[in-house]
VEXTOR-132636 format. One record per residue (C-alpha): y, z, x; residue in three letters. Coordinates in Angstrom, 1 decimal, m for minus. Example, Ala and Ser with C-alpha at 12.3 -4.5 7.8 and 13.67 -1.06 7.14 Angstrom:
   north      up    east    r
    m4.5     7.8    12.3  ALA
    m1.1     7.1    13.7  SER
***
This chain:
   north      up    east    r
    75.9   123.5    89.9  UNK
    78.9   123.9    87.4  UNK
    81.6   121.2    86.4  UNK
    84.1   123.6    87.8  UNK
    82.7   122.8    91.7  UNK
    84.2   119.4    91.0  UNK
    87.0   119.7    89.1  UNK
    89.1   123.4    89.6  UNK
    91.3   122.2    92.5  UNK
    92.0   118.7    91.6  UNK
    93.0   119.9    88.4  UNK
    95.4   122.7    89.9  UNK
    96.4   120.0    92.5  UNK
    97.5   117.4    90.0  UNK
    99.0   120.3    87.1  UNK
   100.8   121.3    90.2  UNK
   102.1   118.1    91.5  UNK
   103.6   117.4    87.7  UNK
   105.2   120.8    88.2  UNK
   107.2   119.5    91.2  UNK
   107.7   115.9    89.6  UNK
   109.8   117.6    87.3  UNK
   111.9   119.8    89.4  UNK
   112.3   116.9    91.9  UNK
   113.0   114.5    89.0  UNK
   115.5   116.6    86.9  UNK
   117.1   116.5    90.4  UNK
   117.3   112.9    90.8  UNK
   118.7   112.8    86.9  UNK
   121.7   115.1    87.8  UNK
   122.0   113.2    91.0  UNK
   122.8   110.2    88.7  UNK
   124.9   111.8    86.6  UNK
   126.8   113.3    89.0  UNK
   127.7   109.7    90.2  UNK
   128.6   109.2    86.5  UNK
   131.0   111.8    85.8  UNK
   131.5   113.5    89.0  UNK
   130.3   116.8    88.0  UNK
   129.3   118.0    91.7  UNK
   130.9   119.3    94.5  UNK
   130.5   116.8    97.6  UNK
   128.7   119.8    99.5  UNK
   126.2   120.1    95.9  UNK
   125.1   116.7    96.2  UNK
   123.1   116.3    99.3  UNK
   121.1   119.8    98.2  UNK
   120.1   117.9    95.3  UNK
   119.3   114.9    97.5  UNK
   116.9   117.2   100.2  UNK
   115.4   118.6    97.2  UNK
   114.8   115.3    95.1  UNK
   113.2   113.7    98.0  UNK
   111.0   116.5    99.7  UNK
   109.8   117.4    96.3  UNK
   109.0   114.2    94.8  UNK
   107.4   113.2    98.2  UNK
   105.2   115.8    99.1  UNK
   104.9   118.4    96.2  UNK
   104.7   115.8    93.6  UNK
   102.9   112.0    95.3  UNK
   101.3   113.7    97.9  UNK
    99.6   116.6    96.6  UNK
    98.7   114.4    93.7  UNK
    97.1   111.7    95.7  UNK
    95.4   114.6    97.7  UNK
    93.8   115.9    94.6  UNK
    92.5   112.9    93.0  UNK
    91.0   111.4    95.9  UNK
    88.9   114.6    97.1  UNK
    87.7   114.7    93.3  UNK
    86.5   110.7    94.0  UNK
    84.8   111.9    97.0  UNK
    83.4   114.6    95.7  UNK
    81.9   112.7    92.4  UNK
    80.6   109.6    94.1  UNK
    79.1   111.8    97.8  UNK
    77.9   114.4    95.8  UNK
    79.7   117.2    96.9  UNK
    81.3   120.9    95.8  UNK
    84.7   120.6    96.5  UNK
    85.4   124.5    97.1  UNK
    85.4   126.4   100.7  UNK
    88.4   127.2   103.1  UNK
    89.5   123.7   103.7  UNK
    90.1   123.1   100.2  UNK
    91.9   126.5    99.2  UNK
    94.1   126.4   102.4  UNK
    95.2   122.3   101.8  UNK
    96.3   123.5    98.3  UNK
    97.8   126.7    99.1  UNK
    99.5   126.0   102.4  UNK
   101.0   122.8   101.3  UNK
   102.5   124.5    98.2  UNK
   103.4   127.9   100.1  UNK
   105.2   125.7   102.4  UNK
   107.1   123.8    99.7  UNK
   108.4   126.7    98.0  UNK
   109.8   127.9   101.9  UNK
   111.7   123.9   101.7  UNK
   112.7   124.6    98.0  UNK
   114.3   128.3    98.7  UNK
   115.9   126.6   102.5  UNK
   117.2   123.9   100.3  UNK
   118.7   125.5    97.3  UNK
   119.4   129.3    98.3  UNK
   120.7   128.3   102.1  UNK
   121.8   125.1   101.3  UNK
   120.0   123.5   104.0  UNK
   120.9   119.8   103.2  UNK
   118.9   117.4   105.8  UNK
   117.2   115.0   103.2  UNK
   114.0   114.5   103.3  UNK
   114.0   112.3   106.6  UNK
   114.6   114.4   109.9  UNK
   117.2   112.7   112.2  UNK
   117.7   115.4   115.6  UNK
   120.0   116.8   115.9  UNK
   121.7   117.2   112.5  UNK
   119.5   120.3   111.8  UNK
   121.4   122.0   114.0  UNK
   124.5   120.7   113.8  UNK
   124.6   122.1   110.7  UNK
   124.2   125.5   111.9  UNK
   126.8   124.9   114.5  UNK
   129.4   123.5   111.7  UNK
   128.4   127.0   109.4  UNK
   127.0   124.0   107.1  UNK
   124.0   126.3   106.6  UNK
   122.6   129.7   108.4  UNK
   119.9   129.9   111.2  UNK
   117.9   131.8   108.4  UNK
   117.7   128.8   106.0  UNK
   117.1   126.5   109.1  UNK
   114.0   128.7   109.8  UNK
   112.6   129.3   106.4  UNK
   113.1   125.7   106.4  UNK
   111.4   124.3   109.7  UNK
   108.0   127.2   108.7  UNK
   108.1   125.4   105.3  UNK
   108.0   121.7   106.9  UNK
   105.0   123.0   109.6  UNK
   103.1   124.3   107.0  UNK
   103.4   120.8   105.2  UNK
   102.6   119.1   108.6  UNK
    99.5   121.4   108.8  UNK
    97.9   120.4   105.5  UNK
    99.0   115.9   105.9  UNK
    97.9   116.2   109.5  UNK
    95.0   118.9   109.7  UNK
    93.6   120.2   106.8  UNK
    93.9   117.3   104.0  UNK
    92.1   114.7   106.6  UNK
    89.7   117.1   107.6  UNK
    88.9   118.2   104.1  UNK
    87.8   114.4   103.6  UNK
    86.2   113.9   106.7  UNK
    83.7   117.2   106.1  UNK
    83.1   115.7   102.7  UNK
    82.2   112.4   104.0  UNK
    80.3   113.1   107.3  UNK
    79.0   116.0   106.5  UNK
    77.4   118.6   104.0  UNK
    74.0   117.5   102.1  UNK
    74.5   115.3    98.8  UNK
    73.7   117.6    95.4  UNK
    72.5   114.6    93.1  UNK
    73.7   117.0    90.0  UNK
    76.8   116.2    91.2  UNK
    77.1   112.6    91.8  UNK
    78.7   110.7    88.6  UNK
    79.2   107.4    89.7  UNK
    77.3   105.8    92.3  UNK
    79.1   103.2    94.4  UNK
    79.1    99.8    93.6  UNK
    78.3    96.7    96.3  UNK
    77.5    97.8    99.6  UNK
    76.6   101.1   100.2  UNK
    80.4   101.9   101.9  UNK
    82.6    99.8    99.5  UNK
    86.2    99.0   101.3  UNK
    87.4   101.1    97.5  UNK
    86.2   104.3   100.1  UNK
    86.1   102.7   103.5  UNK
    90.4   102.8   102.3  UNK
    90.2   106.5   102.7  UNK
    88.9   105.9   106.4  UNK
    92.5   105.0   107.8  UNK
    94.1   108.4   106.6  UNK
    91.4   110.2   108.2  UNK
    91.9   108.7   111.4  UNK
    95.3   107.9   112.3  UNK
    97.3   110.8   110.8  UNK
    95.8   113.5   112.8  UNK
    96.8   111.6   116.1  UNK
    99.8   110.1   115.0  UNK
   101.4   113.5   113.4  UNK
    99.8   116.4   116.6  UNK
   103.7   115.0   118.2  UNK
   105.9   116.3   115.5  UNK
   103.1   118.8   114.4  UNK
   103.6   120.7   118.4  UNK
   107.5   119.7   118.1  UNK
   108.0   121.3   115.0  UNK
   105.5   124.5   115.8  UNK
   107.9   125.1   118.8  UNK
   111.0   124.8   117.2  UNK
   109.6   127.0   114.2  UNK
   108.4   129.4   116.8  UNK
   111.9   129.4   119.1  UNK
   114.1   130.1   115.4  UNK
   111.5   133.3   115.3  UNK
   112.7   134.3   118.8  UNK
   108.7   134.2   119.7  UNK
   109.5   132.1   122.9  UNK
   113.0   131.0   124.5  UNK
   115.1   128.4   123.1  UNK
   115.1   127.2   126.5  UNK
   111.6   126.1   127.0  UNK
   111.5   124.0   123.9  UNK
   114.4   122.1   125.8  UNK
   111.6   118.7   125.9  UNK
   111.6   118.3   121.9  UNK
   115.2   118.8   121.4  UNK
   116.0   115.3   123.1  UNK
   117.0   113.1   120.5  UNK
   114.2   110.4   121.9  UNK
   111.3   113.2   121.8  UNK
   111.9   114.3   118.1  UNK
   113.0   111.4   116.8  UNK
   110.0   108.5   118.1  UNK
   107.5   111.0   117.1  UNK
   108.9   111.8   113.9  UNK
   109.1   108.1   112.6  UNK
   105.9   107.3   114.3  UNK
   104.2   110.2   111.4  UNK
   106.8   109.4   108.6  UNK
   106.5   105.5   108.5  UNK
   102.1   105.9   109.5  UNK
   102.2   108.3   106.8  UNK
   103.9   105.9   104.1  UNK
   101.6   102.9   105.5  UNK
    98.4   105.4   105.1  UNK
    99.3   106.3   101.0  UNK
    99.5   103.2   100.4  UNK
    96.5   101.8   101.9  UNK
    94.6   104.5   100.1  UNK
    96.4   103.2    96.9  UNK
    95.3    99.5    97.8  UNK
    91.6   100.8    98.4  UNK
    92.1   103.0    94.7  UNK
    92.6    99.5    93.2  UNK
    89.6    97.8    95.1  UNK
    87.7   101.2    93.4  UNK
    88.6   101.1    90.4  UNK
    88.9    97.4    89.1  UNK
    85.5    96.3    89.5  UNK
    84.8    99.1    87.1  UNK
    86.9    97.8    84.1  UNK
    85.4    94.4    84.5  UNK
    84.3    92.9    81.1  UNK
    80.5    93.3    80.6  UNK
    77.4    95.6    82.0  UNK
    76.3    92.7    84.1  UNK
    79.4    91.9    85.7  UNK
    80.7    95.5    86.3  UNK
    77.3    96.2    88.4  UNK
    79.4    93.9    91.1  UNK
    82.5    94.8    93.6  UNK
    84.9    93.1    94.5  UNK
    85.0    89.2    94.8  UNK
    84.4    89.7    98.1  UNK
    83.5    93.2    99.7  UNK
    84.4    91.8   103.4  UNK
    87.7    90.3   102.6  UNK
    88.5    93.9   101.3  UNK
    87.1    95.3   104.5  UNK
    89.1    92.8   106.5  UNK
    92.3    93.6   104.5  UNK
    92.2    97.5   105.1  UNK
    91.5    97.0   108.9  UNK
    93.9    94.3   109.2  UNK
    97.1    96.1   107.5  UNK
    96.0    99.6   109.2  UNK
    96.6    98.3   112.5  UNK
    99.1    96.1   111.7  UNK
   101.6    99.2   110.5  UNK
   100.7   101.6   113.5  UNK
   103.1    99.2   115.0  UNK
   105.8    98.8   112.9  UNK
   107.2   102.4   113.1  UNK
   110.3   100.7   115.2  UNK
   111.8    99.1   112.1  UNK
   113.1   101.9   111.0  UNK
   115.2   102.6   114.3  UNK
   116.5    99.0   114.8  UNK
   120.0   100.1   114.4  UNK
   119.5   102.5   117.4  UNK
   120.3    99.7   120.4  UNK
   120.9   102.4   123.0  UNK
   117.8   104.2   122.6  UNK
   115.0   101.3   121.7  UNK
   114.2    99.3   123.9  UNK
   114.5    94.9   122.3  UNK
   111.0    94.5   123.1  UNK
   109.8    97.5   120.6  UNK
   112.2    96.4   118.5  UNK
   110.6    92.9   117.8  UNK
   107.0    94.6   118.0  UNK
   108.4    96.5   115.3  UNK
   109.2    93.5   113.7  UNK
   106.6    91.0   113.9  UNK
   104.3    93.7   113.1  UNK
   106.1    94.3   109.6  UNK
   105.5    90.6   109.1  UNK
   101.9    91.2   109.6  UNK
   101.3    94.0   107.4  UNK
   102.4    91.6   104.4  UNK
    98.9    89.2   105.7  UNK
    96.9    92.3   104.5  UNK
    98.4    92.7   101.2  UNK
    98.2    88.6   100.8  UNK
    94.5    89.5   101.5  UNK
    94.5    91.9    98.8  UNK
    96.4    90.4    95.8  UNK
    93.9    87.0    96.5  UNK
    90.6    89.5    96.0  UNK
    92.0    91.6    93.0  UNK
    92.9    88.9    91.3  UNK
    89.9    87.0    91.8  UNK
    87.9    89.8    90.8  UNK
    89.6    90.0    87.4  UNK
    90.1    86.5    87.3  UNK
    86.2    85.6    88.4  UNK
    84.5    88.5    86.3  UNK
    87.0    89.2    83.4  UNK
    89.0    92.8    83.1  UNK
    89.0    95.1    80.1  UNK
    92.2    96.7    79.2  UNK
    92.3   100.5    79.6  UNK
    95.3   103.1    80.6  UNK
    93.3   103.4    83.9  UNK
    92.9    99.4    84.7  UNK
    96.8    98.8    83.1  UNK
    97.9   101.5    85.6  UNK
    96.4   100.4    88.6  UNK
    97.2    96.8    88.4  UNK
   100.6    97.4    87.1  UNK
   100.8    99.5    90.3  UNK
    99.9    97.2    92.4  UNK
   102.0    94.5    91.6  UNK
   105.3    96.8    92.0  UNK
   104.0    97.0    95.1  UNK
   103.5    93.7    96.1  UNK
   107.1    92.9    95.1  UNK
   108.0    95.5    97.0  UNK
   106.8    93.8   100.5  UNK
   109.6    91.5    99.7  UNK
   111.6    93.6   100.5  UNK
   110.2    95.6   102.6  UNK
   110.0    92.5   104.4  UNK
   113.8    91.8   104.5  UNK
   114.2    95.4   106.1  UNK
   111.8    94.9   109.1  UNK
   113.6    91.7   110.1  UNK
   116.1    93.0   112.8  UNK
   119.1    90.6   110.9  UNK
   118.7    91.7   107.6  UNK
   118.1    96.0   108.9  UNK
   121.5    95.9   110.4  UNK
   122.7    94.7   107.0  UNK
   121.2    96.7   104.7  UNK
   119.5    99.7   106.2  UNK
   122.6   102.2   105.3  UNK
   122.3   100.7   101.9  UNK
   121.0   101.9    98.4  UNK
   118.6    98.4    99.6  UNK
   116.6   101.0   101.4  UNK
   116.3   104.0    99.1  UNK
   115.5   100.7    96.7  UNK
   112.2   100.3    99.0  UNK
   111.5   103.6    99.9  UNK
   111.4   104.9    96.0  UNK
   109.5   101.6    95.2  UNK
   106.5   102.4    97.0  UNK
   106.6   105.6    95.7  UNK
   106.5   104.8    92.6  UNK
   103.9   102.3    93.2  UNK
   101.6   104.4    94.5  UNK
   102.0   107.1    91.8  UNK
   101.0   104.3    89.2  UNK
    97.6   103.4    91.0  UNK
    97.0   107.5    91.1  UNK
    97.7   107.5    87.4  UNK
    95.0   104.9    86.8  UNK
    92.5   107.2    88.8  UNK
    94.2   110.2    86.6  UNK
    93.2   108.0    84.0  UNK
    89.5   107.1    84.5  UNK
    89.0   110.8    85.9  UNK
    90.9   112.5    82.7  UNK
    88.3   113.5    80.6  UNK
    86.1   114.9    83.7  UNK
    88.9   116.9    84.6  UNK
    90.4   118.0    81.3  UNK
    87.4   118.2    79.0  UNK
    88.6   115.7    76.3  UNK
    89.3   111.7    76.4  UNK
    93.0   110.9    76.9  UNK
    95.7   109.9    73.9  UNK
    95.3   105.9    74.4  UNK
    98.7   105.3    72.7  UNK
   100.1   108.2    74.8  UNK
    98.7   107.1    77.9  UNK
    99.8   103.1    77.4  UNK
   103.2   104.5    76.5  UNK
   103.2   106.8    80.2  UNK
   102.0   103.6    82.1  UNK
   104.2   101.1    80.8  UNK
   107.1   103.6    81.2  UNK
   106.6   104.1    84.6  UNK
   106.0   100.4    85.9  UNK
   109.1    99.2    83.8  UNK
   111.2   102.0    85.2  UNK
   109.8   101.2    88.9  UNK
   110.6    97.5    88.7  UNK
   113.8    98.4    87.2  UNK
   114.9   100.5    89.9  UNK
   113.6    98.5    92.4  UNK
   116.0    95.5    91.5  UNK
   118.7    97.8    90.3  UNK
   119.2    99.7    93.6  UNK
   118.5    96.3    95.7  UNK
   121.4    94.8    94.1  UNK
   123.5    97.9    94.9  UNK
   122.4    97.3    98.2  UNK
   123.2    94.2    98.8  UNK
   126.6    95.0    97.3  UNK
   127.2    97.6    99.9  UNK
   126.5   100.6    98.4  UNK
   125.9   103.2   100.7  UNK
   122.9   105.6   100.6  UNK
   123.2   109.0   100.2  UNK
   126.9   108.9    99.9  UNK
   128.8   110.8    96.7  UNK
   131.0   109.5    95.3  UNK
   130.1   105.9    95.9  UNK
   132.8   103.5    97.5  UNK
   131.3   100.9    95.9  UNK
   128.5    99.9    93.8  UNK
   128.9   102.9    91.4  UNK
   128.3   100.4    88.2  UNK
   124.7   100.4    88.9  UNK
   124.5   104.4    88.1  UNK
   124.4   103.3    84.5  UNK
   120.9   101.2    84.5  UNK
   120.0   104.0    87.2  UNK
   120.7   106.7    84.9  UNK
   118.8   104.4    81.8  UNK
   115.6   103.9    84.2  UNK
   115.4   107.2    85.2  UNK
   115.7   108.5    81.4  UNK
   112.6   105.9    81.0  UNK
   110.5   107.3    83.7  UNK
   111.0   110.5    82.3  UNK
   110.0   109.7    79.2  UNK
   106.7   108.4    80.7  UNK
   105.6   111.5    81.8  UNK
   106.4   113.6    78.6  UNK
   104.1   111.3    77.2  UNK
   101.5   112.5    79.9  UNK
   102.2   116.2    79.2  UNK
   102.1   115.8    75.1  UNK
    98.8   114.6    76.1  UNK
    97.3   118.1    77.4  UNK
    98.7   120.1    74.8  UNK
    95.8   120.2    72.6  UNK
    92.9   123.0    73.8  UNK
    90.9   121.7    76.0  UNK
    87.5   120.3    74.6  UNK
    84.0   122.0    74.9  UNK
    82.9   121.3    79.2  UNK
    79.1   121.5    80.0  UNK
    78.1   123.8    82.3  UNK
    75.6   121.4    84.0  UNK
    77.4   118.5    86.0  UNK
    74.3   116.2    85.4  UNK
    75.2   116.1    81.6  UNK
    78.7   115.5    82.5  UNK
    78.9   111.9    82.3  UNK
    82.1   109.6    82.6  UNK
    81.3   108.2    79.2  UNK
    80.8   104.3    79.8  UNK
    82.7   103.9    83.5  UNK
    80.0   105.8    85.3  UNK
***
């Protein structure tokens, strides 16, 4: 067995995802700019905007969390990760964002990255953008839909369940109980998305085939109702959201008992295995039924009763992260935590998070949504938790960097990339939360009001750039010497 079973795709998945972080991120830059000195035409701006979102989402987060947690399975289960599922979640899901990224920037198909029937084709009915793009555009999005809601979850789910354990290839063992909630987090991901994304998957297969001219326009007439698409689209966006970032909350519960401060102590888990157990199962079903908050400004169509579900549910969700912040902090607190890039990272991480339930809790309270949820206060929470989540996947990147690229990482480099990143996160957070609650509206160019805050925007976003260059000066030099033989590959102390 060769290092290469383990580590070839995750390392193409991450290299890849850093390759759309750019692209998405020189996007947002010039977005910023454009608010700045009004470069853009008004019809240039929301391209930039569909294309800053889809990429940083899904070729960039996604793809990266996708990578780095089949390259955990595969290291602590003991399996290859290599076969069909593997070569079709990376290929598909990057085939089908260079379909979004030609729809979005050759046809101009300007939707943003959240799917509200039936602007799509409104704007083929304006001449906004062709039937073409829209096409090329909707095949792009189902192949995307195939790898979050098929093949990624079933790629974890065969590494699991299934397949015999190759000891050669098992470099860290768990720590605790024999299913620590660190991996029990992937559970949720595995079995909610596939059921809560077959709706928009079939929608979206139907409309894809209909554009083709493979069946009539007319029988697909039961998923162009505003109510069909739309309820089934938020149910997978907001499940999908909830599902990164319980898999980032179990990354911390992984990772941090493995930075603790001596051999004795680091032999443990978490303060308490079953309060992290309880937290995961808790918070997972707590946010299957929150979905409604983000349609609380739609009176006619939802129904009061979902619409306080939706609510009290939100409130609910923030129980399980109260869970979590009380057991990773007692873990450090109870059995000490060395500083590394990877334990820095993941902590940091999670505590943008955390302060980003706050407001994330303003915005599922049916009041405050009506207030703010046409505000920046909402692209303040949504790019939050993205950010969050990236920093916990750079603390795996972290404790997994020499595995995967051969050589220890730059410590001042990497410090420099962390700190970056969380003070650019926190900084935006509050930045764009202030514009919000000014009135700035989202996705609007040029701003009515509220365009002051594209000067700190346009500062934090320089910031969180210059976080990652210090990532990428980090794998300029050759990569180091890698045995052939996995059992000599060992994580140096962590393992």
């Amino acid at each position: 067995m060769r290092l290469e079973d383990l580590t070839r795709y995750p390392r193409l998945m991450v290299l890849t995802s850093l390759a759309w972080f750019l692209a998405g991120g020189t996007a947002g830059l010039l977005m910023v700019l454009a608010h700045l000195t009004g470069f853009l035409r008004m019809n240039e701006y929301p391209v930039l905007l569909s294309f800053h979102g889809t990429a940083m989402t899904f070729g960039g987060l996604f793809q990266l969390m996708m990578g780095l947690s089949l390259l955990r399975v595969g290291f602590c289960y003991g399996k290859p990760l290599r076969g069909l599922l593997v070569r079709a979640s990376y290929f598909l899901l990057n085939i089908g964002m260079a379909l979004i990224a030609v729809a979005v920037l050759a046809f101009g198909v300007r939707t943003s990255y959240t799917l509200m029937f039936p602007l799509p084709a409104v704007g083929v009915v304006k001449g906004l953008w062709s039937m073409e793009g829209l096409a090329i555009f909707v095949w792009g999005v189902i192949l995307v839909l195939l790898v979050i809601v098929g093949l990624y979850p079933a790629t974890l789910a065969r590494l699991i369940f299934t397949g015999k354990t190759e000891e050669a290839l098992v470099l860290e063992r768990f720590m605790g109980t024999l299913n620590p909630s660190g991996m029990a987090g992937m559970l949720p991901y595995v079995f909610i998305m596939p059921p809560l994304g077959s709706a928009i998957t079939v929608g979206a297969v139907a409309i894809g085939l209909a554009l083709l001219g493979a069946v009539p326009l007319g029988s697909i007439g039961w998923v162009l109702s505003p109510m069909n698409f739309n309820y089934p689209f938020w149910i997978f966006a907001h499940n999908l959201m909830e599902a990164m970032g319980i898999m980032a909350i179990a990354t911390v519960y992984w990772l941090i008992p493995r930075y603790t401060a001596s051999e004795e102590q680091r032999a443990r888990s978490l303060y308490s295995e079953r309060l992290g157990l309880l937290a995961i199962v808790f918070y997972s079903t707590a946010a299957i039924m929150a979905f409604p908050h983000h349609l609380f400004t739609m009176p006619t169509s939802q129904p009061h009763g979902l619409s306080y579900t939706g609510q009290i549910a939100s409130w609910l969700t923030g129980f399980g992260a109260a869970f979590s912040v009380f057991n990773v902090l007692a873990t450090a607190y109870v059995f000490g935590l060395r500083l590394t890039p990877a334990s820095l990272a993941a902590m940091l991480g999670f505590g943008v998070y955390v302060a980003d339930g706050f407001l994330a809790m303003q915005l599922g309270t049916i009041g405050w949504a009506y207030r703010l949820h046409g505000t920046y206060a909402v692209t303040a929470h949504l790019m939050t938790i993205l950010l969050a989540v990236a920093l916990v996947w750079i603390g795996a990147l972290y404790h997994s960097f020499r595995l995967l690229f051969g050589r220890p990482e730059n410590a001042r480099l990497a410090y420099l990339h962390v700190l970056l990143t969380a003070v650019a996160a926190i900084g935006l957070l509050y930045t764009m939360a202030f514009m919000g609650a000014e009135g700035a509206p989202r996705r609007a160019y040029p701003l009515p009001v509220g365009a002051e805050g594209a000067v700190p925007l346009l500062v934090l976003g320089a910031l969180l750039a210059a976080g990652q260059l210090a990532f990428l000066l980090q794998l300029r030099s050759p990569r180091g010497k890698v045995e052939e033989s996995v059992g000599s590959a060992i994580l140096d102390d962590r393992s």
